[in-house]
C-alpha positions as CSV (number, residue, x, y, z in Angstrom):
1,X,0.0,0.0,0.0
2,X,2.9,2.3,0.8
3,X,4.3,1.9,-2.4
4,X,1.0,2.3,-4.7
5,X,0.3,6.0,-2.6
6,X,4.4,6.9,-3.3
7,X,3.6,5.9,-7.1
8,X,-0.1,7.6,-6.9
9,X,1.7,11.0,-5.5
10,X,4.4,10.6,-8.1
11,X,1.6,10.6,-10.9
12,X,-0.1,13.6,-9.5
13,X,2.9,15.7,-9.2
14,X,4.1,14.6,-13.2
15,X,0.1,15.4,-13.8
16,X,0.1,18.9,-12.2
17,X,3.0,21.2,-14.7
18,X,0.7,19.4,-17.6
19,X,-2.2,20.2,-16.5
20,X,-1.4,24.2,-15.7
21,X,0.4,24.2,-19.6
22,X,-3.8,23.7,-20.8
23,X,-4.0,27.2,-20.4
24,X,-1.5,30.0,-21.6
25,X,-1.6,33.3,-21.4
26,X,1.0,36.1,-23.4
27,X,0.8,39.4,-22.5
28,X,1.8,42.0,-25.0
29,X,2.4,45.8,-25.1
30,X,0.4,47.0,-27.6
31,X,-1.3,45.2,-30.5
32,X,-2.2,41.9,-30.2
33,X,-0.1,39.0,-32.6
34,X,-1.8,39.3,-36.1
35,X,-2.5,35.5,-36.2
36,X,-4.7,36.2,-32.9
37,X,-6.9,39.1,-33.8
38,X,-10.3,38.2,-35.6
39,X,-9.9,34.8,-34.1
40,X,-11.6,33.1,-31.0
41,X,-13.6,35.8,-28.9
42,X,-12.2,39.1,-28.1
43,X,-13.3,41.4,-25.6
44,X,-12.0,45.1,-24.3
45,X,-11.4,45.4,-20.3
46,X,-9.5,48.7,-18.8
47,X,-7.0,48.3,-17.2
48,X,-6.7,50.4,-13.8
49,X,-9.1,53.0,-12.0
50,X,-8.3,56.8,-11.4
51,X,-6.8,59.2,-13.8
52,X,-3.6,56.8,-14.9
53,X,-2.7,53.4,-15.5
54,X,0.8,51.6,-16.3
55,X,1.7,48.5,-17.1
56,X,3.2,47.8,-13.9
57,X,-0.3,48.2,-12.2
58,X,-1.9,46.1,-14.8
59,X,0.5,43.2,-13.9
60,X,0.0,43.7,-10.7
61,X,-3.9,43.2,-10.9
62,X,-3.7,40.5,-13.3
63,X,-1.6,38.5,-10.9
64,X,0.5,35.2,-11.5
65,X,-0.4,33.8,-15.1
66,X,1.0,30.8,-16.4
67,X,3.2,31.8,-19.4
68,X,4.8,28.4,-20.7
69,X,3.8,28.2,-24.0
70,X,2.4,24.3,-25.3
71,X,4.2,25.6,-28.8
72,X,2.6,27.1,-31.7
73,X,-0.3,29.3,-31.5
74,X,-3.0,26.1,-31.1
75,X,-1.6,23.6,-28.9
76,X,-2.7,24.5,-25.8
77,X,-6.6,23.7,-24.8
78,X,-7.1,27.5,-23.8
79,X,-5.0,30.7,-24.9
80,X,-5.3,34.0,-23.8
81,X,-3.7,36.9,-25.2
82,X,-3.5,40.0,-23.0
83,X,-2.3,43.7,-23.8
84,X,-1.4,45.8,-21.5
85,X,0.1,49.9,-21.2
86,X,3.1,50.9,-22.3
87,X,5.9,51.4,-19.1
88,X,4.9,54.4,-17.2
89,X,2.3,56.4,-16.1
90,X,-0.1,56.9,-18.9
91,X,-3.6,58.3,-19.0
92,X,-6.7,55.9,-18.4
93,X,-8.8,56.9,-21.5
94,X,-7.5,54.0,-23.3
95,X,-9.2,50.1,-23.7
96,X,-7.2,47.3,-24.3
97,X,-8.1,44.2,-25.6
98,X,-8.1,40.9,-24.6
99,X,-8.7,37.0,-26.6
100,X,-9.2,33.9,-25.6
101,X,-9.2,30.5,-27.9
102,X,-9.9,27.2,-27.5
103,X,-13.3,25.4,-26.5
104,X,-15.6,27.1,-29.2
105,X,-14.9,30.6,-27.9
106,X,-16.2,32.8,-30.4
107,X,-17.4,36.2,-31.2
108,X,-17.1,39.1,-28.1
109,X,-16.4,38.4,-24.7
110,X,-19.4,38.9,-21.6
111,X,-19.2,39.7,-17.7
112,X,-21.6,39.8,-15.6
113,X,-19.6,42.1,-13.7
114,X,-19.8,45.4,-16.4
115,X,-23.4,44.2,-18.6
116,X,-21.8,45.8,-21.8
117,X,-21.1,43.5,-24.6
118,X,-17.4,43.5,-25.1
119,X,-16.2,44.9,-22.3
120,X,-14.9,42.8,-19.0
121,X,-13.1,43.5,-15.9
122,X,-9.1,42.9,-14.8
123,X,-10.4,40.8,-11.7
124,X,-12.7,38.9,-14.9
125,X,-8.6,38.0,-16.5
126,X,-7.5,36.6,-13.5
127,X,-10.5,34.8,-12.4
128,X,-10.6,33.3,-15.5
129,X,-7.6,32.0,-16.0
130,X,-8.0,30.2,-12.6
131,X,-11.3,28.9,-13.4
132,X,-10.1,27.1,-16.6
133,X,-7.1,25.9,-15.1
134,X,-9.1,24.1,-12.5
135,X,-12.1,23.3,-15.1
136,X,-14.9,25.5,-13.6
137,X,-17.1,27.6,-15.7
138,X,-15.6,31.2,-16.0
139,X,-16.8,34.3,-15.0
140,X,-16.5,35.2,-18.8
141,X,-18.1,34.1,-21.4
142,X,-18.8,34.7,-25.3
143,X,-21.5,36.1,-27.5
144,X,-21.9,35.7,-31.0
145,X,-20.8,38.0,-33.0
146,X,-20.2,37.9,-37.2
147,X,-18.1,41.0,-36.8
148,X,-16.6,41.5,-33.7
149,X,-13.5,43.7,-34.2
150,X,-15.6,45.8,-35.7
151,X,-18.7,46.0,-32.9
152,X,-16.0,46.5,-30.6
153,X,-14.3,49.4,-32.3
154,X,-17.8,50.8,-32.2
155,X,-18.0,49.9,-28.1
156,X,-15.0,51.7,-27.9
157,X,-15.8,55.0,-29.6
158,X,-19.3,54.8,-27.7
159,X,-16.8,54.8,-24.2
160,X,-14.7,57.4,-25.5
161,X,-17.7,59.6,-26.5
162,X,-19.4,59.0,-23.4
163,X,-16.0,59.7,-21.2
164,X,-15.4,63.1,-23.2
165,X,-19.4,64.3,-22.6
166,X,-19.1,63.5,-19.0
167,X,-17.5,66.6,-18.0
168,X,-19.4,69.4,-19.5
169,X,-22.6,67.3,-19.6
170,X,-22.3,67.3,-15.5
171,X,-21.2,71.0,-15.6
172,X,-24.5,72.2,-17.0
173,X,-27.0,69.6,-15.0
174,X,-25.2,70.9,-12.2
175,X,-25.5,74.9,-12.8
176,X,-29.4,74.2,-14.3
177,X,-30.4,72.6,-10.8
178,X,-28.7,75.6,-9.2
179,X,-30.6,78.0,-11.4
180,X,-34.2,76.2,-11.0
181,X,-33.9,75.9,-7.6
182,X,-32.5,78.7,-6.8
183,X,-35.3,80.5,-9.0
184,X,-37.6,78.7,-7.2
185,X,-37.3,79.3,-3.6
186,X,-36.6,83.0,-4.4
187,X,-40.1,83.6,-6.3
188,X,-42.2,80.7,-3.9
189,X,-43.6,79.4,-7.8
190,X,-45.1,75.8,-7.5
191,X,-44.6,75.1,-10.8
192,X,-41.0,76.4,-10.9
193,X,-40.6,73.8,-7.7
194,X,-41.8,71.1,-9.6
195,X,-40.4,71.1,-12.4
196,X,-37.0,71.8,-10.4
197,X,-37.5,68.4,-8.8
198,X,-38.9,66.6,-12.3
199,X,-35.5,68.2,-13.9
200,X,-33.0,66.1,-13.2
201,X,-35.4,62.7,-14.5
202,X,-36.2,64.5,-17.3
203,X,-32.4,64.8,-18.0
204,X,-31.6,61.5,-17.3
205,X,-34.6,60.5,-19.5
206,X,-33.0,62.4,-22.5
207,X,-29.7,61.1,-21.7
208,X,-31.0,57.5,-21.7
209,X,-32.4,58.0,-25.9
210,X,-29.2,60.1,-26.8
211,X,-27.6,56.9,-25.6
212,X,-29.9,54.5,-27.5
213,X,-29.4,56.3,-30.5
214,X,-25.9,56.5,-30.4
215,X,-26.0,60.2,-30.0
216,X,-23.7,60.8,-27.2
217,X,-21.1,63.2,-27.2
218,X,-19.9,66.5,-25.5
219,X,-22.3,68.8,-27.8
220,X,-25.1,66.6,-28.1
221,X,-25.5,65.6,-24.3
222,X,-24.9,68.6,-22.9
223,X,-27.7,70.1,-25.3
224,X,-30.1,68.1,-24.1
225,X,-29.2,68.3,-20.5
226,X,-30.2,72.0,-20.8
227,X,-33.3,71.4,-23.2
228,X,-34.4,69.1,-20.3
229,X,-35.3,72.2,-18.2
230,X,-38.3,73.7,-20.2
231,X,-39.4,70.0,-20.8
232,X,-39.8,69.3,-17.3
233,X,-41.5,72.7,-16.5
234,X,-44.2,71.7,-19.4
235,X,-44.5,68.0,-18.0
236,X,-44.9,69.8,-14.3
237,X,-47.4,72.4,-15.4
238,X,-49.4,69.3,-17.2
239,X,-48.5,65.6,-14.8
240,X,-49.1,65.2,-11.6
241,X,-45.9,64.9,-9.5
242,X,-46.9,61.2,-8.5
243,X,-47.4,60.0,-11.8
244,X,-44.3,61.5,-13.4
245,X,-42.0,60.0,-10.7
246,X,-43.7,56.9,-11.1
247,X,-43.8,56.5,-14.7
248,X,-40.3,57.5,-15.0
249,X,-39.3,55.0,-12.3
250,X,-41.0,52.1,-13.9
251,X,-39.3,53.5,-17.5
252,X,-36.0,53.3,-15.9
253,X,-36.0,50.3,-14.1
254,X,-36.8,48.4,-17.5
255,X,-33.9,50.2,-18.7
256,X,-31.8,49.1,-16.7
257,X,-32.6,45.5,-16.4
258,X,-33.1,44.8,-20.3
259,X,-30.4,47.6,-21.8
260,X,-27.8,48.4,-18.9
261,X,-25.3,49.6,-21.4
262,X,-27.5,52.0,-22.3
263,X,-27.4,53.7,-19.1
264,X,-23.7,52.8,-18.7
265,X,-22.9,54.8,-21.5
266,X,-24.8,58.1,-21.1
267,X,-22.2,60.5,-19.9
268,X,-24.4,61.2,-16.5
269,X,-24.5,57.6,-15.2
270,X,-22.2,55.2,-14.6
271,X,-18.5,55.7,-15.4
272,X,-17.1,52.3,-17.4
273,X,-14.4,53.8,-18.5
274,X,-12.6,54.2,-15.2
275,X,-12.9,51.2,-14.3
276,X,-14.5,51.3,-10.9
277,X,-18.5,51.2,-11.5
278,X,-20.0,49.9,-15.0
279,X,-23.7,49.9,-14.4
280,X,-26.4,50.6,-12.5
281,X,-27.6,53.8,-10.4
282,X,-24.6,55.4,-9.1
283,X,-24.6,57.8,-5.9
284,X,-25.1,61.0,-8.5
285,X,-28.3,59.6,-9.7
286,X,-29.3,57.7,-6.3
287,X,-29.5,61.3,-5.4
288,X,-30.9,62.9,-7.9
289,X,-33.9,61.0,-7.4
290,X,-34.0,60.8,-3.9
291,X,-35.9,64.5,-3.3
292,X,-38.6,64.3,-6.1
293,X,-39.3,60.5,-5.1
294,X,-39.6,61.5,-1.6
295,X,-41.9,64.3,-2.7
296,X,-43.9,62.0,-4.6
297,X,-44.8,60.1,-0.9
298,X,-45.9,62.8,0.5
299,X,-48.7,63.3,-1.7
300,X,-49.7,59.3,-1.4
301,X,-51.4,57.3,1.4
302,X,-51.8,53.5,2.2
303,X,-50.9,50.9,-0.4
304,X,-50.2,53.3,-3.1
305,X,-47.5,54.9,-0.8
306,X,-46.1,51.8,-0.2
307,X,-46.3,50.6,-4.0
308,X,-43.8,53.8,-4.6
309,X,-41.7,52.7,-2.0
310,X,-41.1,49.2,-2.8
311,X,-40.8,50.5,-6.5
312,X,-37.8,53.2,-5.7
313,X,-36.1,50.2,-3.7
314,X,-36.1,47.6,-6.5
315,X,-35.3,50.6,-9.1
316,X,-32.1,51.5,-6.8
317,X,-31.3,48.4,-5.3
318,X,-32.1,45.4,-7.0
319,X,-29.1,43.4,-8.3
320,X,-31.0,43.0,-11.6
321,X,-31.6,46.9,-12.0
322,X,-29.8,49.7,-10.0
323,X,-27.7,47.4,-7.9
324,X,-26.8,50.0,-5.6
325,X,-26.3,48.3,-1.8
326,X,-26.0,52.1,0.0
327,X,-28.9,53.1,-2.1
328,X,-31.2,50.6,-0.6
329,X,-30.2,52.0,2.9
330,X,-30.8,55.5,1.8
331,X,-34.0,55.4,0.3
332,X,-35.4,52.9,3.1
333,X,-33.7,55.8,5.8
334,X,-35.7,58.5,3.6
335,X,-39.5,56.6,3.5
336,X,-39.0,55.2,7.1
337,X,-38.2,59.0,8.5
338,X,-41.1,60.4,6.0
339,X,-43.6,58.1,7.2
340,X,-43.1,58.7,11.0
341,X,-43.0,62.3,10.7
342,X,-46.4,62.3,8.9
343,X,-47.8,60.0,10.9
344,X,-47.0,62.3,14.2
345,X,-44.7,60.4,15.6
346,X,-40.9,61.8,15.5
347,X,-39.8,59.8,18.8
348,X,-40.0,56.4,16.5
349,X,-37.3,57.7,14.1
350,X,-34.7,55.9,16.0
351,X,-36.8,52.5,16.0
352,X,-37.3,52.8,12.3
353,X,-33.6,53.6,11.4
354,X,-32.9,50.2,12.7
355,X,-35.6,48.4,11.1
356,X,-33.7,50.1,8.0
357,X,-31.1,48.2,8.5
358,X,-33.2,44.8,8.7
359,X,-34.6,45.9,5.9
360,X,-32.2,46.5,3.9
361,X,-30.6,42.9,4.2
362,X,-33.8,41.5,3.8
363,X,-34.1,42.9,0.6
364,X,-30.6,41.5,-0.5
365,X,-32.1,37.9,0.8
366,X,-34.8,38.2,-1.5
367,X,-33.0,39.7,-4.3
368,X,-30.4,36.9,-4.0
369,X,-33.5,34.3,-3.6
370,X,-35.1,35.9,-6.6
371,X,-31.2,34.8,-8.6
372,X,-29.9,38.5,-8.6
373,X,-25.9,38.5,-8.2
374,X,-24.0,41.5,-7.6
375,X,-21.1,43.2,-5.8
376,X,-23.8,44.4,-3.0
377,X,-25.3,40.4,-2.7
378,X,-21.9,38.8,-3.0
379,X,-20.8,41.6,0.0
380,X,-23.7,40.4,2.6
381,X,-24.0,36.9,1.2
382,X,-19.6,37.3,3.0
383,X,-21.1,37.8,6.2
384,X,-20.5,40.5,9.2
385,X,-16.2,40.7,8.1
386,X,-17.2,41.3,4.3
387,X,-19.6,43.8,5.0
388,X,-17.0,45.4,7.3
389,X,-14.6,45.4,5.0
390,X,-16.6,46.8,2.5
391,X,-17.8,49.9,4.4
392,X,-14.2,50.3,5.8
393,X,-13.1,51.0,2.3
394,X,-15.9,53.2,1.5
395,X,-14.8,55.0,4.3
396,X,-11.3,55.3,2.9
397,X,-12.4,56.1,-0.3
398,X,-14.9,58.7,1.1
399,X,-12.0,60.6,2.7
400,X,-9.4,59.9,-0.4
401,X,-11.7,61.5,-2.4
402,X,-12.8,64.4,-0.1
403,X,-9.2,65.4,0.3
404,X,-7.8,64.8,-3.4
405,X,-8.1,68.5,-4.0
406,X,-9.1,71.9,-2.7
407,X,-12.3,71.7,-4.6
408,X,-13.4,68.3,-4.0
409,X,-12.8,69.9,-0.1
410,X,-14.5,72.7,-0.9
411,X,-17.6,71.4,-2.3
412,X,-18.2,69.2,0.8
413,X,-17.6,72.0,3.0
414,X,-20.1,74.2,0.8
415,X,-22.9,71.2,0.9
416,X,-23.1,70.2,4.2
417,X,-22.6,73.6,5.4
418,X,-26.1,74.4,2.6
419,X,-28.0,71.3,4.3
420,X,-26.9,72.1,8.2
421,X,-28.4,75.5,6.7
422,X,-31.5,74.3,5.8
423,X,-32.2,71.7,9.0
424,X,-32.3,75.1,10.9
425,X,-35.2,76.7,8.9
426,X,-38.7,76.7,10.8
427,X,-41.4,75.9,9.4
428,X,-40.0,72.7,9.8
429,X,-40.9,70.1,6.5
430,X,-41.4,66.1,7.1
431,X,-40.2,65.4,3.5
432,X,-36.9,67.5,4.2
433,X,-36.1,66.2,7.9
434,X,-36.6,63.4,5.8
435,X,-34.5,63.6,2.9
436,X,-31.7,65.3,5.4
437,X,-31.9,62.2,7.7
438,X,-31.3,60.1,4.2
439,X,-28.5,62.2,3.0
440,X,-26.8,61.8,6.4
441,X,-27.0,57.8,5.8
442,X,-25.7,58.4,2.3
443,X,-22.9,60.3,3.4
444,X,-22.3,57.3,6.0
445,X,-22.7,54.0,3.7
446,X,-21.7,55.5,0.2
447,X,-18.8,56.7,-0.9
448,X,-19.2,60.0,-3.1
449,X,-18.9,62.7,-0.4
450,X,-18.5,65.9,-2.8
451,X,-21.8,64.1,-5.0
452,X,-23.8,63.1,-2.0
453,X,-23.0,66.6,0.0
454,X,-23.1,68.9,-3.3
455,X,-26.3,67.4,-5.0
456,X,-28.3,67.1,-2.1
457,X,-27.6,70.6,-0.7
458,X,-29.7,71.6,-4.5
459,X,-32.0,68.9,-4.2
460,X,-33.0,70.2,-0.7
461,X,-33.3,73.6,-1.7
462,X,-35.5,72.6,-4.2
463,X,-37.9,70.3,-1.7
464,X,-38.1,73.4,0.2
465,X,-39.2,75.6,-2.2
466,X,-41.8,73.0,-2.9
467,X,-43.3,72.7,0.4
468,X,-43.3,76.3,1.0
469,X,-44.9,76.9,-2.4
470,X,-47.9,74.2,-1.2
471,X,-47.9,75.7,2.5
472,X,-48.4,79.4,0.9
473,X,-51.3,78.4,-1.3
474,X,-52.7,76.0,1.4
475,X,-53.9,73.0,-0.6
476,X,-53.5,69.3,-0.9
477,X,-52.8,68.5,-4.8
478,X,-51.6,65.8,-6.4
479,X,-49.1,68.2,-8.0
């Protein structure tokens, strides 16, 4: 017996170098090997996050790859050819590609982890690499394609347009919302309050068919970021509040669950090409819609109240849409506060905050139940550590990013020292305690300080112009 298990372990060992040669990868600078390209499935990924990249920090992510060729291009049961940046520090506007051959790979590469055709993820290299040495199924996967260097040259151009609209496209949403809601609370108008609050979904809205149209660019978004102001002031002066939040929630949700690279590539969603969030609502948007969703629940009662809530939540938060785990814990914060306030009962805000919390992994149970998988259910599904991990870095981050420059500083400062402003005004408003309360989680669990401080310091002026605006004209309307 003692010499079969010597002989056994002897096999296993000769086994193992023969078994890691099934898969290969090469890494090149630059352009892939001629014979590759066109060949097998092909796929872009970027290759860092922040403003620059090397190709000392793309080696570093990537990790140990086995790099013994079997010999000629063929041999070897999977091949993966990788290209990387150039030495040094060089800027991160540029995809590089990425192939892989062998077992019917064909077309563009998938991930579940960015939901845009073509385009995967660093941590999506390594994992797969690992996965096919060991013969599980790998996180990417391939999608027909009868031109694929072709759709990905377009994918490309789409992330390039989108990256270069980003900028001027969030300059003038920005100074609009200022504008309206500044206009707004000046002049006590109703209709200039709601269509301040309808503003930024009508811009998103826009934003959404520039993108489905293949329209995006720096002209063309930020064009109709600005036409988006007279269109929500007509859809305010004509729709009910509750029914244009609602509609447009329902409208985006299904946008995000059947296109998500149509949000993704936008300009005012998602950033892709950074390499750091590639779909879904990010902390810009989350709060965007926060104040004119909240205003929306004031106006409801009973199941329809409800109905909006639960809607908001799976919009935001569902793995399948929005996907965004600090979202979940806002907008639950936001209803919880609203309804105790409105119901008269301010001492049970502390009680409800920590049902927030029960609710929010609840929902994750479901969503994961319901077979949703994303960063936020693969965070709680890791237990107390994971989650403690994950909002220790969002701390860092929170504080990286507050303190990367004096305006990033300065815009915090500005916003929290605009909302500390307004949770000092009398008459007192439930659905601005309330949205106040929300923006204090979001500053707590998400990890956009300068977005979450900046944006909701507009938002909330505009919610107050709205409730003053229905306090001076003394009604109850569904507007």
């Amino acid at each position: 017996m003692k010499v079969l298990s010597i002989v056994a372990l002897a096999l296993l060992a000769a086994a193992a170098p023969a078994a890691a040669r099934d898969v290969y990868v090469l890494v090149v600078t630059g352009d892939q090997p001629a014979a590759v390209r066109g060949r097998g499935a092909t796929g872009l990924y970027v290759p860092g996050q922040g403003l620059y990249v090397s190709r000392e920090e793309a080696l570093e992510r990537l990790g140990r790859l086995p790099q013994q060729p079997c010999g000629a291009i063929g041999q070897c049961e999977f091949e993966l050819f990788v290209s990387v940046p150039p030495l040094g520090a060089q800027k991160n506007d540029k995809r590089y590609e990425m192939t892989i051959l062998g077992d019917g790979y064909r077309g563009i590469l998938v991930s579940d982890r960015t939901r845009i055709p073509g385009l995967v993820t660093i941590s999506d290299i390594r994992e797969t690499v690992a996965a096919l040495e060991t013969g599980r199924d790998p996180p990417v996967e391939w999608q027909a394609s009868d031109h694929p260097l072709e759709e990905l040259r377009e994918l490309d151009e789409r992330l390039s347009d989108a990256q270069a609209a980003q900028a001027p496209a969030t300059i003038a949403l920005t100074l609009a919302l200022i504008a309206l809601a500044a206009l707004a609370l000046l002049t006590r108008s109703a209709l200039l309050a709601r269509g301040t609050l309808l503003y930024p979904l009508a811009a998103i809205a826009l934003a959404l068919t520039a993108s489905a149209l293949h329209l995006v660019g720096p002209l063309v978004t930020t064009l109709i970021v600005l036409a988006a102001a007279p269109l929500a002031l007509v859809v305010a002066a004509r729709v009910p509040l509750t029914l244009s939040v609602s509609v447009f929630l329902a409208g985006y949700g299904l946008v995000l669950a059947l296109s998500p690279e149509t949000n993704s590539l936008m300009a005012i969603g998602p950033y892709p090409w950074s390499g750091s969030r590639f779909y879904g609502v990010n902390n810009q948007i989350e709060t965007l819609l926060l104040g004119p969703t909240l205003a929306a629940a004031v106006l409801l009662r009973g199941w329809r109240l409800v109905t909006l809530a639960l809607l908001s939540l799976v919009v935001v938060g569902a793995s399948k849409t929005g996907a965004d785990g600090g979202g979940i814990l806002v907008f639950a914060a936001g209803f919880a506060v609203l309804g105790a306030l409105l119901h008269g009962r301010p001492r049970a805000i502390p009680l409800a905050l920590l049902g927030v919390v029960a609710l929010g992994l609840a929902f994750v149970g479901v969503d994961v139940l319901a077979g949703g998988s994303s960063h936020v259910t693969d965070a709680v599904s890791g237990g107390p550590g994971e989650l403690f991990d994950t909002f220790r870095d969002r701390a860092e981050r929170s504080v990286s990013i507050a303190t990367s420059s004096v305006w990033q500083l300065a815009i915090l400062a500005g916003g929290l020292a605009i909302l500390g402003y307004f949770a000092t005004l009398k008459p007192r408003f439930p659905v601005v305690d309330a949205f106040l309360v929300a923006i204090a989680v979001s500053l707590v669990v998400n990890d956009s300080p300068t977005k979450v401080a900046g944006y909701g310091a507009i938002v909330c002026c505009a919610l107050r112009a709205w409730s003053v605006s229905r306090e001076r004209v003394g009604i109850e309307s569904p507007t």
